[in-house]
N, C-alpha and C positions, 0 to 999 in steps of 0.2 A: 448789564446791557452794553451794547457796542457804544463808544462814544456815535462813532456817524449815522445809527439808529436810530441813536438819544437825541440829536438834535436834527434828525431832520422832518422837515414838515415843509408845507405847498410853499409858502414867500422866505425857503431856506437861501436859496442865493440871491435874491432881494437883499436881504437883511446883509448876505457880506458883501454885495458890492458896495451898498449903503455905508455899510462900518468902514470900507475900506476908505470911501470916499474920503468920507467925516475925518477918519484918526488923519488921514495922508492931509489932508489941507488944514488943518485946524489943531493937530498935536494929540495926544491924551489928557491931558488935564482940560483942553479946552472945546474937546469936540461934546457935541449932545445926542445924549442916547435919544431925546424927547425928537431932535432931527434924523436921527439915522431911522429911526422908526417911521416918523411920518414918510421920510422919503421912501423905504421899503413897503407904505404900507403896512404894515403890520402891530395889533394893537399891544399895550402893556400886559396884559395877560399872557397872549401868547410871548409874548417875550421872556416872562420871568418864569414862566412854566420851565422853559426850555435853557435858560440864562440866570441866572444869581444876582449880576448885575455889571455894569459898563467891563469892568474889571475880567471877569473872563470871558467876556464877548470877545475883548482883546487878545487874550489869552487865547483863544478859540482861533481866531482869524492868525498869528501867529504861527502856531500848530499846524492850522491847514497849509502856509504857504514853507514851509518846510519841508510836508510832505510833499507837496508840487514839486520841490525843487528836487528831493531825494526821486522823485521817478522821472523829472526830468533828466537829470544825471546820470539815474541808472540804465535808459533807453539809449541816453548820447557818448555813454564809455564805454567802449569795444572792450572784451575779454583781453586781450591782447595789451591792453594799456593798463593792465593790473599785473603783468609781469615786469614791469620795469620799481627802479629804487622808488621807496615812500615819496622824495623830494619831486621827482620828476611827477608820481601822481597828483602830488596836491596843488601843485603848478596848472596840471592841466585843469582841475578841479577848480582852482581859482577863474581860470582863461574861459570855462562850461558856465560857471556861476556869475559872470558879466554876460554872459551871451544869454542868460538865463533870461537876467535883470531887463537886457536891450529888448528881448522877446516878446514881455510882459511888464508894458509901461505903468498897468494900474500896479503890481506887486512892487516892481521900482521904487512908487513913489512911496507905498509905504514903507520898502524897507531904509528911503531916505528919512521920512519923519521919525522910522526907530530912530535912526543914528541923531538925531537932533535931540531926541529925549535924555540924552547920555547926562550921568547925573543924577536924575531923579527918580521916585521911587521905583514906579513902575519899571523904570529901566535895570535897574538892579533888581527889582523880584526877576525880571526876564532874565539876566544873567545867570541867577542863581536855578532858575527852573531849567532853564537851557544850556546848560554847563556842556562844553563839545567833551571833556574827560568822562561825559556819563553816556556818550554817545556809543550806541554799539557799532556803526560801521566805519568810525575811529578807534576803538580798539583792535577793528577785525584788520583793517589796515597797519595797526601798528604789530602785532601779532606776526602779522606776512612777512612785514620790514625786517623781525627778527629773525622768524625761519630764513628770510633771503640770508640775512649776514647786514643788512644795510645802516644798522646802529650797534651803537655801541654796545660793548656786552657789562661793560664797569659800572655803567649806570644800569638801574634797578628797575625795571616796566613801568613800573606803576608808574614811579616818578617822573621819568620820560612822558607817561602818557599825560598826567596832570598837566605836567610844564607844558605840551604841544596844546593841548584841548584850553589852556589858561589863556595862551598867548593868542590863538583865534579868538576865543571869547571874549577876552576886550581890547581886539584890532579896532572897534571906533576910539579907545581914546589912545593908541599909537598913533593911528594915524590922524593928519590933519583935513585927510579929504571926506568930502560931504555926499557928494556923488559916488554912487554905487562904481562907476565907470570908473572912475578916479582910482578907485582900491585897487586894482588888478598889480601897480607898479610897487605900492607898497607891499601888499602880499607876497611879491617876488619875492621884497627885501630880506620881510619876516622870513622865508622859508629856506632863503639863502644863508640868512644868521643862523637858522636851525639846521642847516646841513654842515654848515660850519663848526659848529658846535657838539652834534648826534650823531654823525656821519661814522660808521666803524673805520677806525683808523687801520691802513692799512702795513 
């Protein structure tokens, strides 16, 4: 069955504006599913019919603002900005995904409590469940990169891809900044050292 089939029912976005609240003010270890439900309304039953437990509700709410963000992106980048080098795309992708964040103050805030999780389990299952090297439209972009000419050809795909997908995936503990907003200048850094570094030499 669809996942969005599978979990929806009448107090479906109750329940994530509820979680969102919860996880964003309070963390993961210390938010309560006993409050995210009362504030949604909605009883333990239906909760567990539809959820396992705190743990992929998290997961879940997760999942869903990823996908926001990949159709926000895919609405806000013209055709025209995927003819240019990988570097310049992800640049602009960084510059989309703060305008993303300013847009959408409740997803903000919780993709600031991820980054504050950094460390603990939960943060690391999220790591490894959300690896960007397993990312299909990171590959499809590196893919383009190569057919352009825009990387190296001595280095090996895969590897390239791993290292690009590794080093977004734990841009929280590169950088020192805490705020979403914040990221944009580091992310330049990182993608300037990876152009530095992948760039097909000319």
């Amino acid at each position: 069955m669809d996942q969005e089939k599978e979990k929806s029912f009448e107090r479906r976005q109750y329940l994530i504006d509820a979680a969102i609240k919860e996880f964003s003010q309070k963390g993961y270890e210390s938010a309560s599913l006993n409050n995210i439900l009362k504030e949604a309304q909605i009883s333990k039953g239906t909760f567990y019919y539809h959820f396992k437990n705190k743990e992929e509700l998290y997961f879940y709410l997760i999942e869903l603002l990823i996908q926001e963000k990949k159709r926000f992106l895919g609405q806000a980048m013209k055709p025209e900005d995927f003819q240019q080098d990988i570097f310049t795309i992800l640049k602009l992708q960084a510059k989309l995904g703060i305008e993303f964040a300013g847009n959408n103050p409740e997803i903000n805030d919780f993709a600031e409590s991820f980054t504050k999780e950094k460390g603990s389990e939960i943060y690391v299952k999220a790591l490894k469940k959300y690896n960007f090297h397993e990312n299909d439209p990171m590959k499809l972009l590196i893919d383009r990169a190569y057919t352009r000419g825009d990387l190296r050809t001595d280095l090996p795909k895969e590897f390239v891809q791993r290292l690009i997908g590794y080093l977004f995936t734990h841009m929280a503990e590169i950088t020192n900044a805490v705020k979403v907003q914040e990221y944009e200048g580091d992310l330049n850094y990182l993608i300037d050292f990876m152009c530095d570094g992948l760039r097909a030499k000319e």
